[in-house]
OpenMM code with the backbone's topology and positions (N, CA, C; nanometers):
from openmm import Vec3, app, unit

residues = "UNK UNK UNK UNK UNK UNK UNK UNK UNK UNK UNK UNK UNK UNK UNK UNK UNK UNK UNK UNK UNK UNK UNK UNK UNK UNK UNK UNK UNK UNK UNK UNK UNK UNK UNK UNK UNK UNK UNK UNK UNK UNK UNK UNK UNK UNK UNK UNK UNK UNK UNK UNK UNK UNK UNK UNK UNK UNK UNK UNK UNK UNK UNK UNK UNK UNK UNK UNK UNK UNK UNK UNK UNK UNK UNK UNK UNK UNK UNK UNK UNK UNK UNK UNK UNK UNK UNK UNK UNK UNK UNK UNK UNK UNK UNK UNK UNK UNK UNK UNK UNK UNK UNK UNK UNK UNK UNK UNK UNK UNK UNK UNK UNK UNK UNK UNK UNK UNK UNK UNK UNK UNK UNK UNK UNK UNK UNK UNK UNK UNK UNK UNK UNK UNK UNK UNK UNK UNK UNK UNK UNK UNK UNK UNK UNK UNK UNK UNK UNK UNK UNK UNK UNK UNK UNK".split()
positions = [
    Vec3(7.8673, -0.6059, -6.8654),
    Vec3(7.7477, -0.5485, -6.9253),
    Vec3(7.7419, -0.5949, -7.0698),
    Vec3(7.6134, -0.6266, -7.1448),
    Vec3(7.6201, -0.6643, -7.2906),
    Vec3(7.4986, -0.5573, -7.3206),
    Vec3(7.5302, -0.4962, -7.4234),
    Vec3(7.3818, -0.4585, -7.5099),
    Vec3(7.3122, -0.5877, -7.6124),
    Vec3(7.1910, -0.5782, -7.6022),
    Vec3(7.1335, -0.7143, -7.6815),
    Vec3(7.0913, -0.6292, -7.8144),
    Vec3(7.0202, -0.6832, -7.8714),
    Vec3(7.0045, -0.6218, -8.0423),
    Vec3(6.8801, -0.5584, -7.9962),
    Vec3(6.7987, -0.5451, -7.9369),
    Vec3(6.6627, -0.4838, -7.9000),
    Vec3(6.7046, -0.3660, -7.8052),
    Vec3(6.8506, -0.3082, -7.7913),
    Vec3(6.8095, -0.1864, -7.7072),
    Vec3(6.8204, -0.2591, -7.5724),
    Vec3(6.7974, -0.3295, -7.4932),
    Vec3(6.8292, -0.3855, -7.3864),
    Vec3(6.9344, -0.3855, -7.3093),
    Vec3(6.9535, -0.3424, -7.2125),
    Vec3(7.0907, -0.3375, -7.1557),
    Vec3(7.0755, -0.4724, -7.0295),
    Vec3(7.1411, -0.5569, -6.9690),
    Vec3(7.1443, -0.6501, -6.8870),
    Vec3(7.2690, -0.6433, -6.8292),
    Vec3(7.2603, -0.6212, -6.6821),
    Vec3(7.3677, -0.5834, -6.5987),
    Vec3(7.3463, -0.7180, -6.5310),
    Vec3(7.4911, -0.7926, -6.5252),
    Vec3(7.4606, -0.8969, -6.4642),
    Vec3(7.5567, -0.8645, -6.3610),
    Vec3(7.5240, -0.9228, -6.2154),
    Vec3(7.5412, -0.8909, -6.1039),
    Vec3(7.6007, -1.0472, -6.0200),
    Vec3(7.6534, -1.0782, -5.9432),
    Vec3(7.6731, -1.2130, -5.8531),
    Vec3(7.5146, -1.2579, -5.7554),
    Vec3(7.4350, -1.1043, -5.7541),
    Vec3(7.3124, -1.1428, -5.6863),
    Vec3(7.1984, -1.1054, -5.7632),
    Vec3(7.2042, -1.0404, -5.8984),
    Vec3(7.0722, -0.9910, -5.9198),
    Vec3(7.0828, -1.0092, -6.0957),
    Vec3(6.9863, -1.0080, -6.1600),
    Vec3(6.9962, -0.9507, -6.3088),
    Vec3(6.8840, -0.8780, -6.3448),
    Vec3(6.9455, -0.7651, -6.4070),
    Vec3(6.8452, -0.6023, -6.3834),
    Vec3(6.8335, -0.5929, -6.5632),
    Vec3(6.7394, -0.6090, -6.6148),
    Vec3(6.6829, -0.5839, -6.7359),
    Vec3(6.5825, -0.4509, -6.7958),
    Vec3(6.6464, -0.3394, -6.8182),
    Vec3(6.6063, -0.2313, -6.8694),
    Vec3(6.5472, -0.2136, -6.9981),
    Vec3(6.4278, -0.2141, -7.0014),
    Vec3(6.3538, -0.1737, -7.1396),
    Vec3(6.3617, -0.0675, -7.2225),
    Vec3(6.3653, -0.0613, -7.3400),
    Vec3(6.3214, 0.0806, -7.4206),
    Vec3(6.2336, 0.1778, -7.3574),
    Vec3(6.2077, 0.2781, -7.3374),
    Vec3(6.1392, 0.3931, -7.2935),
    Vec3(6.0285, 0.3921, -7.3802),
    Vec3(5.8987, 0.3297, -7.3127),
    Vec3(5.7672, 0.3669, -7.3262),
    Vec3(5.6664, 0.5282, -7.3535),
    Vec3(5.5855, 0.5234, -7.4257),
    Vec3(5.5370, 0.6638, -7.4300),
    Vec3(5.4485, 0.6546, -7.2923),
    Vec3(5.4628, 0.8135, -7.2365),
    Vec3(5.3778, 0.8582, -7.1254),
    Vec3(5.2777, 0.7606, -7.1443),
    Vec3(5.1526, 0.7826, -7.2222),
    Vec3(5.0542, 0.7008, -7.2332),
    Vec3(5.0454, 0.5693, -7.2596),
    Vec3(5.1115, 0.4712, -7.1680),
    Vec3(5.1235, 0.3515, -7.1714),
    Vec3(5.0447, 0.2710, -7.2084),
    Vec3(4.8882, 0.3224, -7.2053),
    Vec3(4.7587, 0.2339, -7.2571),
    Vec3(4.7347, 0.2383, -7.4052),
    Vec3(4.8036, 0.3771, -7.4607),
    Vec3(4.7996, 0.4026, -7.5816),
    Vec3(4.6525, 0.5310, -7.5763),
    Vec3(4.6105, 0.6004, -7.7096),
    Vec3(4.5372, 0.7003, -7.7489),
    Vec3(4.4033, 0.6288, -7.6700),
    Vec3(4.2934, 0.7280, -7.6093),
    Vec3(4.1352, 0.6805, -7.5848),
    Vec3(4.0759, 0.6365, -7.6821),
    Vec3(4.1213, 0.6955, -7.7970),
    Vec3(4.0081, 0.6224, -7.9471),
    Vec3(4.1031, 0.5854, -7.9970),
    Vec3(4.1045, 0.5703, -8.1281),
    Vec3(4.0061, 0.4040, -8.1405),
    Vec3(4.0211, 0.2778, -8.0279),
    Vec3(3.9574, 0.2459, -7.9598),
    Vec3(3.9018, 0.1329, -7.8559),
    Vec3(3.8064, 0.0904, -7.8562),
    Vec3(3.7847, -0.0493, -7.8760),
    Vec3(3.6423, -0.1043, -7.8731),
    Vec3(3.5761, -0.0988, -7.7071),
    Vec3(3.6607, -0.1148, -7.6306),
    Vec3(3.5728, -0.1197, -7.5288),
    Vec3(3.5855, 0.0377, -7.4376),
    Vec3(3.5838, 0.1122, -7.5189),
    Vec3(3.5156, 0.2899, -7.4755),
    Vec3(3.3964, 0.3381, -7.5846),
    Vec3(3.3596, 0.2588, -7.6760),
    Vec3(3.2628, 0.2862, -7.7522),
    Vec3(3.1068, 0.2902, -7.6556),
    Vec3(3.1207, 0.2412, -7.5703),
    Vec3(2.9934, 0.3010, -7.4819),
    Vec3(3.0422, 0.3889, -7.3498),
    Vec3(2.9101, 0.4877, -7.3178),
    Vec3(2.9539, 0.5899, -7.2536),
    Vec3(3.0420, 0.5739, -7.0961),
    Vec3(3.1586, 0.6062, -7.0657),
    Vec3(3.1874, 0.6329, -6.8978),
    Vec3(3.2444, 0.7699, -6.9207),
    Vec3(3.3056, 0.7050, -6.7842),
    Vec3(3.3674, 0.8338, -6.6923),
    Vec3(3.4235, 0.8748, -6.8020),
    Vec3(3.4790, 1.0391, -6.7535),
    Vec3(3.5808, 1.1124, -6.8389),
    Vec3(3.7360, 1.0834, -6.7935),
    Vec3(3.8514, 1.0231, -6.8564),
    Vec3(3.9550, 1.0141, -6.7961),
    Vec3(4.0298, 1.1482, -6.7900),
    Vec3(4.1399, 1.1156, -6.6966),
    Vec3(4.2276, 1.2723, -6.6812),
    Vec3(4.2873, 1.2899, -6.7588),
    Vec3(4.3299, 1.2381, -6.8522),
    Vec3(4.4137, 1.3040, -7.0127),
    Vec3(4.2933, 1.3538, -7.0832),
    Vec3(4.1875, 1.3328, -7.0767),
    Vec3(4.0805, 1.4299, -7.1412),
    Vec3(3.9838, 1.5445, -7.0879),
    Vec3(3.9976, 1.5637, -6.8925),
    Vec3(3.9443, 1.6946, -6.8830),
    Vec3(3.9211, 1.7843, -6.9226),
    Vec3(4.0443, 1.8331, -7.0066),
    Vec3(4.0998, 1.9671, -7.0086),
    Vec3(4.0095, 1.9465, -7.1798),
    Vec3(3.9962, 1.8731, -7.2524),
    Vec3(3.9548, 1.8820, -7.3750),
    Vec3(3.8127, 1.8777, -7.3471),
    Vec3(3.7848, 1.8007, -7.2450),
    Vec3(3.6223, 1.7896, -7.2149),
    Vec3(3.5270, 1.9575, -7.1889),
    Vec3(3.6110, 1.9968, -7.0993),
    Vec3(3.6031, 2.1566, -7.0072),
    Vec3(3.5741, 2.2549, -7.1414),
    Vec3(3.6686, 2.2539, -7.2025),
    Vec3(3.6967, 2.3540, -7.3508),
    Vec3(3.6037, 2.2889, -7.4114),
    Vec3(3.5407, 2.1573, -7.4366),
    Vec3(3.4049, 2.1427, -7.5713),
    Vec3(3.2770, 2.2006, -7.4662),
    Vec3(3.2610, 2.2129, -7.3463),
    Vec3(3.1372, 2.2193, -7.2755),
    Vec3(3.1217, 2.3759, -7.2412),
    Vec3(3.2797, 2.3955, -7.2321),
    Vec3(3.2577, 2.5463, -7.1892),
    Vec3(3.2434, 2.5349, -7.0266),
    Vec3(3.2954, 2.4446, -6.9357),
    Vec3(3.3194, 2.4172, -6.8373),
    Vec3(3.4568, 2.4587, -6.7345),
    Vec3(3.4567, 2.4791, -6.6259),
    Vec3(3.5733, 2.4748, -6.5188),
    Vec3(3.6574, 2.3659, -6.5368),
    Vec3(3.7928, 2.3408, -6.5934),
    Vec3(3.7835, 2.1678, -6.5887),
    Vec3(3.7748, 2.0854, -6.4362),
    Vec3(3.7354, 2.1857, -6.3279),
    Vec3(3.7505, 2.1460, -6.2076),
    Vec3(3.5876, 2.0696, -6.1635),
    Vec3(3.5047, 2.1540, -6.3021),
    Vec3(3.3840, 2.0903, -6.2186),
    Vec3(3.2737, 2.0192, -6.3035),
    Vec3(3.3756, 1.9892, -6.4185),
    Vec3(3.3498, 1.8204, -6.4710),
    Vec3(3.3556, 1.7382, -6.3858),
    Vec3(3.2354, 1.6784, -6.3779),
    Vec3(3.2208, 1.5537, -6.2814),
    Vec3(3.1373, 1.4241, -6.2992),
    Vec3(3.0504, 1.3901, -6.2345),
    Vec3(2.9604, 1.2766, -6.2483),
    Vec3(2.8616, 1.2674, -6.3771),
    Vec3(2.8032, 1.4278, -6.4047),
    Vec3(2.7232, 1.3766, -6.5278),
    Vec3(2.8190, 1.3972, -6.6690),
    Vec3(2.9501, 1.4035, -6.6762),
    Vec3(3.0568, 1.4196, -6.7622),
    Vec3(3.0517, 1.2866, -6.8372),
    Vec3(3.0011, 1.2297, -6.9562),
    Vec3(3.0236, 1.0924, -6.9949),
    Vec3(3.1458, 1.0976, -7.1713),
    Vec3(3.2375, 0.9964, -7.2015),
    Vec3(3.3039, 1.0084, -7.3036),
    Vec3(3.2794, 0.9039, -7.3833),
    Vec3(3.2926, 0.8867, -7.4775),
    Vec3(3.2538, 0.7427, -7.5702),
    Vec3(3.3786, 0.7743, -7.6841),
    Vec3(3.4021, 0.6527, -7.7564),
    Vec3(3.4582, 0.7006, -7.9123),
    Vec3(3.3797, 0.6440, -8.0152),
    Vec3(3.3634, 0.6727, -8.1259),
    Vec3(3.3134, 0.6928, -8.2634),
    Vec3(3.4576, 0.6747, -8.3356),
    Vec3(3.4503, 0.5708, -8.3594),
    Vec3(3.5670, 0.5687, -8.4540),
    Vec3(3.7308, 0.6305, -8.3556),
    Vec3(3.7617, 0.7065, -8.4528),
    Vec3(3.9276, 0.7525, -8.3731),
    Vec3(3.8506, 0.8797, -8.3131),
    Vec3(3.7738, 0.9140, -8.3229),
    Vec3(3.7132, 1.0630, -8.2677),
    Vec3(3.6219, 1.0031, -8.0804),
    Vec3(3.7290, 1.1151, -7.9463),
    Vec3(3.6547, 1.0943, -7.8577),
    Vec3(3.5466, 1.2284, -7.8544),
    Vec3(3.4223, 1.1430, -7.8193),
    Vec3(3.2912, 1.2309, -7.7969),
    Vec3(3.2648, 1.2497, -7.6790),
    Vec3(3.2354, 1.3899, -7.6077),
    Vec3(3.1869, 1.4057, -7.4912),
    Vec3(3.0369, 1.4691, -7.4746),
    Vec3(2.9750, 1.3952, -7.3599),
    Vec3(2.8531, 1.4568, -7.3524),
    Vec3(2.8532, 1.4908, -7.1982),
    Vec3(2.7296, 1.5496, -7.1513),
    Vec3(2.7076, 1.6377, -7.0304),
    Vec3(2.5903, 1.6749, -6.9912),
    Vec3(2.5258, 1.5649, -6.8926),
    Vec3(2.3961, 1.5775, -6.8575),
    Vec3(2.3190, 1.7193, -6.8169),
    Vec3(2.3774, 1.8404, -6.7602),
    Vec3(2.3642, 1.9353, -6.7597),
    Vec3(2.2138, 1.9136, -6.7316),
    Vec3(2.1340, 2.0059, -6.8125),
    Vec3(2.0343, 2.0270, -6.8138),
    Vec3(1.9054, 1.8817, -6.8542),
    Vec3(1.9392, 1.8446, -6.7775),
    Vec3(1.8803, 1.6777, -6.8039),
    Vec3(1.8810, 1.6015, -6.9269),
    Vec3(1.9939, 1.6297, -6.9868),
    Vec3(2.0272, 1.5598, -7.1390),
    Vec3(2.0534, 1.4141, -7.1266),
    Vec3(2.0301, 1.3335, -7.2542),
    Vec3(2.0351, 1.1629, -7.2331),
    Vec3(2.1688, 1.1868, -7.2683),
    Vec3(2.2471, 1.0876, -7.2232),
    Vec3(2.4154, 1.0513, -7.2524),
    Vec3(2.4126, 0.9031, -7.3457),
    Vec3(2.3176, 0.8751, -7.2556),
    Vec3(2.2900, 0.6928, -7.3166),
    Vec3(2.2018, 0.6575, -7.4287),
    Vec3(2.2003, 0.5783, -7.5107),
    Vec3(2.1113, 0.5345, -7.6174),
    Vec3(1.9535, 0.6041, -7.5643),
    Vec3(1.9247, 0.6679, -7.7177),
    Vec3(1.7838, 0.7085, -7.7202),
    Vec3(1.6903, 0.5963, -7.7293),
    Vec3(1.5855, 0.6536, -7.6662),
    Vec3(1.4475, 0.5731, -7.6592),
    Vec3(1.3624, 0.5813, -7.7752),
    Vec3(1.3473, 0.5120, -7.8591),
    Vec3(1.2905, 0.4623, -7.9870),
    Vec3(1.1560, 0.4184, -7.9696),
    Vec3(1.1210, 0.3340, -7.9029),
    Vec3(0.9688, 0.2952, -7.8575),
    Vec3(0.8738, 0.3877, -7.9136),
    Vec3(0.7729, 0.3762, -7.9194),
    Vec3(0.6321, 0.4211, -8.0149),
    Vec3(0.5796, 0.4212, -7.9111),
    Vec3(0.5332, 0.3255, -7.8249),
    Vec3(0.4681, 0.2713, -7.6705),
    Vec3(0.5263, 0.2796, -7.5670),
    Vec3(0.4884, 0.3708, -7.4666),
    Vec3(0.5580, 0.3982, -7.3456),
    Vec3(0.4634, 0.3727, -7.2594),
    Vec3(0.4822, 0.2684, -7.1679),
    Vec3(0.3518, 0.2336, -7.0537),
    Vec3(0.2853, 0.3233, -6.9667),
    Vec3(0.4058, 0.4311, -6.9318),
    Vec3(0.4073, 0.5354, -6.8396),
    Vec3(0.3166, 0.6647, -6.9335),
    Vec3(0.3008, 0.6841, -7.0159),
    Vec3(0.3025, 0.7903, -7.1312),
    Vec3(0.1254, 0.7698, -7.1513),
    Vec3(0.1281, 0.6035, -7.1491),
    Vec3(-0.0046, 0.5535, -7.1795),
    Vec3(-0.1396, 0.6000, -7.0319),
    Vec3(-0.0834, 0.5727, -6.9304),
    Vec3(-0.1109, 0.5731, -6.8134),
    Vec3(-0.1571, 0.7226, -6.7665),
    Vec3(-0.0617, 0.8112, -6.8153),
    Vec3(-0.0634, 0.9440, -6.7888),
    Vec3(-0.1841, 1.0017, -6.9103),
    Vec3(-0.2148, 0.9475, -6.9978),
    Vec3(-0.3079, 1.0314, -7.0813),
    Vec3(-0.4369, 0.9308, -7.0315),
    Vec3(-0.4233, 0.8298, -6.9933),
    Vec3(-0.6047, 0.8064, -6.8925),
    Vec3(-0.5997, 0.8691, -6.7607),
    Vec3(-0.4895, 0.9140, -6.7454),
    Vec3(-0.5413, 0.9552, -6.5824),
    Vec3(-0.5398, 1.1427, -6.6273),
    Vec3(-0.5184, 1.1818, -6.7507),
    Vec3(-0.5237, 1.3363, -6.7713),
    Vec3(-0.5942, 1.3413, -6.9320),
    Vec3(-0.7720, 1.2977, -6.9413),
    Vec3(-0.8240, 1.2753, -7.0442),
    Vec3(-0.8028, 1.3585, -7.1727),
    Vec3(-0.7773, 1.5134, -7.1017),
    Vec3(-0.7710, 1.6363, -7.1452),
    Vec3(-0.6522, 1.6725, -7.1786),
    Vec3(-0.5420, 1.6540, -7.1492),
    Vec3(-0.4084, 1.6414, -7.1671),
    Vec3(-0.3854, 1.6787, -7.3230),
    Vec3(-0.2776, 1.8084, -7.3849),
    Vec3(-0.2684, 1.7681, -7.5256),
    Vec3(-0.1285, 1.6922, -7.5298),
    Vec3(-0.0286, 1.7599, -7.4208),
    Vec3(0.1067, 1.7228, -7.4045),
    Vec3(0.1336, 1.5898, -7.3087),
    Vec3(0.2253, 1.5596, -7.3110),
    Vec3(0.2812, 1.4613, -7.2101),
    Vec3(0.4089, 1.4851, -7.1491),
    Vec3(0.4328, 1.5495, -7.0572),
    Vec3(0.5584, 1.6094, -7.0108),
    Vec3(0.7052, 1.4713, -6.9720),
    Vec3(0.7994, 1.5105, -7.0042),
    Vec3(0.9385, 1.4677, -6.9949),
    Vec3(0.9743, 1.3819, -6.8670),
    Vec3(0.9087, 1.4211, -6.7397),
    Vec3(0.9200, 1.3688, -6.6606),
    Vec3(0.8461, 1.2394, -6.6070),
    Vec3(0.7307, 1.2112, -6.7326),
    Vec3(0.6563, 1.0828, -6.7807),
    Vec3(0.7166, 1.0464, -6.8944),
    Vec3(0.7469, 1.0491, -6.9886),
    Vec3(0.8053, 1.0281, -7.0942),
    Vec3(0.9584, 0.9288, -7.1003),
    Vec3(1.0212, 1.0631, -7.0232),
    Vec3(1.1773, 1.0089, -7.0044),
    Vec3(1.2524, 1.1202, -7.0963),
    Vec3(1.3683, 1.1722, -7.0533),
    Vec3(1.4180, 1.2253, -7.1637),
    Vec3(1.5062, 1.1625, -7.2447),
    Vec3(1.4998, 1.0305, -7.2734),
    Vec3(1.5764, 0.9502, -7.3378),
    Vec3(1.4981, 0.9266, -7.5140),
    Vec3(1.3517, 0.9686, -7.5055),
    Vec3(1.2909, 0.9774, -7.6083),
    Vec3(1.3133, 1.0944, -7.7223),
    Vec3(1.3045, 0.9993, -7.8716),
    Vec3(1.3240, 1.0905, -7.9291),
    Vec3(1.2248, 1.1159, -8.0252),
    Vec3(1.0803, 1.1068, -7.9518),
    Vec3(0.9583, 1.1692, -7.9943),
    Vec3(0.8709, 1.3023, -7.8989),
    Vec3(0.8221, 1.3787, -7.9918),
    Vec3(0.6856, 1.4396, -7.9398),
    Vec3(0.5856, 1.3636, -7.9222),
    Vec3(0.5370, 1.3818, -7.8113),
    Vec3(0.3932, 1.2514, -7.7615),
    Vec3(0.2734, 1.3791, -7.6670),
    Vec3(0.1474, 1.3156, -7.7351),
    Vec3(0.0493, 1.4009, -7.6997),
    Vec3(-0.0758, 1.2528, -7.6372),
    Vec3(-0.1646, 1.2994, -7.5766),
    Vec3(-0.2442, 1.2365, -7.5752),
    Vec3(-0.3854, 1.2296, -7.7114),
    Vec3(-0.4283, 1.1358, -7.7573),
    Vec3(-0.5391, 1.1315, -7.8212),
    Vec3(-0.6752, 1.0494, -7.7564),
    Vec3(-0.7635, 1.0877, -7.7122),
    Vec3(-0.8805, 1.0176, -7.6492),
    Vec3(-0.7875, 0.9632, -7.5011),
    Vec3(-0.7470, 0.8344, -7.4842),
    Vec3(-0.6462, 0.8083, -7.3605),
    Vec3(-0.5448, 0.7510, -7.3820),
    Vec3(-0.5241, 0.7229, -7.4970),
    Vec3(-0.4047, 0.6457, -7.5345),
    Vec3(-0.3124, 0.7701, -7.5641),
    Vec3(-0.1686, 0.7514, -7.5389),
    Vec3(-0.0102, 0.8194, -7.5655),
    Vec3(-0.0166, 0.7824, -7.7407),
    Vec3(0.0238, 0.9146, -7.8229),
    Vec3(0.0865, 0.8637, -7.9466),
    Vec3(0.1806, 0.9509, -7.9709),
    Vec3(0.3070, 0.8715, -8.0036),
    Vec3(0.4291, 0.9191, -8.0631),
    Vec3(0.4199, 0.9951, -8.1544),
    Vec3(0.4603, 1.1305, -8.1368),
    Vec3(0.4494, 1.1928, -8.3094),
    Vec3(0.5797, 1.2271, -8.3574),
    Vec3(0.5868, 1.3722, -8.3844),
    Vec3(0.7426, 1.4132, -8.4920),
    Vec3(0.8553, 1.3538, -8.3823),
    Vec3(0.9642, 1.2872, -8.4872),
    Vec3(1.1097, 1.3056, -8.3880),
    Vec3(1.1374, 1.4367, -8.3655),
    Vec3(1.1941, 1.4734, -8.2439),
    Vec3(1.2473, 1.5942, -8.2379),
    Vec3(1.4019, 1.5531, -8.1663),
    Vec3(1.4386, 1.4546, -8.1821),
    Vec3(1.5523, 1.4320, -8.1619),
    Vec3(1.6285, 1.3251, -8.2204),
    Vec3(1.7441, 1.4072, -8.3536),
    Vec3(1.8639, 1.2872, -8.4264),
    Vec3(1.8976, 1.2317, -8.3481),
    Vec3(1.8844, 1.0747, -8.4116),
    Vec3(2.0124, 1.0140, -8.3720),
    Vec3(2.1494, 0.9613, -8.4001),
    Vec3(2.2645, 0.9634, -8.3806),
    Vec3(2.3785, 0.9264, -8.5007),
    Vec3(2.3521, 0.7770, -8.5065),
    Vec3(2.4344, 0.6759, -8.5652),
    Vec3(2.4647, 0.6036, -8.6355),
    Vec3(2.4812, 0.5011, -8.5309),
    Vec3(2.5079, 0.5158, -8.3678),
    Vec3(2.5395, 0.4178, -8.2630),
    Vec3(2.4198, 0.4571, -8.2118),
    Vec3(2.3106, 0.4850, -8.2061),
    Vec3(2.1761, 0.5431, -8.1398),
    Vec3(2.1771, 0.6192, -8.0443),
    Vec3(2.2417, 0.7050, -8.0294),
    Vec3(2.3006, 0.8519, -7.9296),
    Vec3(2.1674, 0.9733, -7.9842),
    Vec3(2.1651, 0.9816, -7.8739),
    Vec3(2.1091, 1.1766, -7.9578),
    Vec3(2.2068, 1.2550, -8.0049),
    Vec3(2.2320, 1.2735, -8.1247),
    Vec3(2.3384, 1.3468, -8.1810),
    Vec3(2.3926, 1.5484, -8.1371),
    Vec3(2.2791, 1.5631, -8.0892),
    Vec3(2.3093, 1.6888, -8.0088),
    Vec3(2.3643, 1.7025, -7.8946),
    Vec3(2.3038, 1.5981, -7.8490),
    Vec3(2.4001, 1.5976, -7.6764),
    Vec3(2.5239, 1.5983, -7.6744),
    Vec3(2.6546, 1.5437, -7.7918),
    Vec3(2.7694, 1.4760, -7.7699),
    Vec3(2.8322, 1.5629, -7.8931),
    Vec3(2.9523, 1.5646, -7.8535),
    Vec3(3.0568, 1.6992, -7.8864),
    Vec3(3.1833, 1.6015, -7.9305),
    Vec3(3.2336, 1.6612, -8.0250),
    Vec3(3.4071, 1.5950, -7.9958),
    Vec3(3.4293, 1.6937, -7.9721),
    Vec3(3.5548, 1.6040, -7.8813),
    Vec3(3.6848, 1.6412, -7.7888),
    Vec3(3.8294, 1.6499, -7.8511),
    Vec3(3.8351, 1.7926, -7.8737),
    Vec3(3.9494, 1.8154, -7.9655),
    Vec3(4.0867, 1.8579, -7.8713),
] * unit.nanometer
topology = app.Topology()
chain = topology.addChain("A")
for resn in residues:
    res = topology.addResidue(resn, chain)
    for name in ("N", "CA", "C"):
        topology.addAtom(name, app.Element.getBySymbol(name[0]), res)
């Protein structure tokens, strides 16, 4: 048997040579944040349920499909479609084809409901004569174009 200068032990054998590494941390991939490629939204992984459950106020059993995580820097953010919330980049557009369409076919119309719209928008839109116009934001966005209400850190 030799120890090498790295902690290594090498058992040499007549049939085999068995090379033992230093002991890795549990989390072999390393921390969820900082990562460039989790900066857009997926799944929630299983080292973060339990933090996901506690920011939503959830079962952690029944976090599921609309459960999305991103990072911001070293901070992971969770969001939760729930009640038909955007997870994904807000809709910025002024002009919505669908929005446009819906105030000639409802002349009278003052509103334009969500389910023409999209809830990815982060305007109030009314009809004027037949054309759709964008009015107040009613929804921040942070700094990566998220709706800033939807998404929580995960402490």
């Amino acid at each position: 048997m030799r120890i090498t200068a790295n902690g290594a032990v090498l058992l040499l054998g007549a049939l085999a040579v068995i090379v033992v590494a230093p002991a890795r941390p549990a989390a072999a991939d390393g921390p969820y944040c900082p990562d460039r490629a989790h900066t857009n939204p997926g799944k929630v992984p299983a080292d973060l349920m339990a933090a996901f459950a506690t920011a939503f106020k959830l079962d952690a059993n029944s976090v599921g499909g609309g459960a999305f995580v991103r990072c911001v820097g070293p901070k992971a953010m969770g969001c939760y479609t729930g009640a038909n919330l955007n997870c994904f980049k807000a809709d910025t557009r002024r002009m919505l084809p669908g929005a446009t369409a819906w105030c000639r076919d409802n002349p009278g119309s003052t509103g334009i409901p969500m389910a023409v719209t999209g809830h990815a928008t982060i305007y109030e839109w009314s009809c004027e004569g037949g054309r759709a116009v964008a009015g107040k934001i009613v929804s921040a966005m942070d700094p990566q174009g998220y709706e800033a209400d939807n998404w929580k850190e995960l402490r």
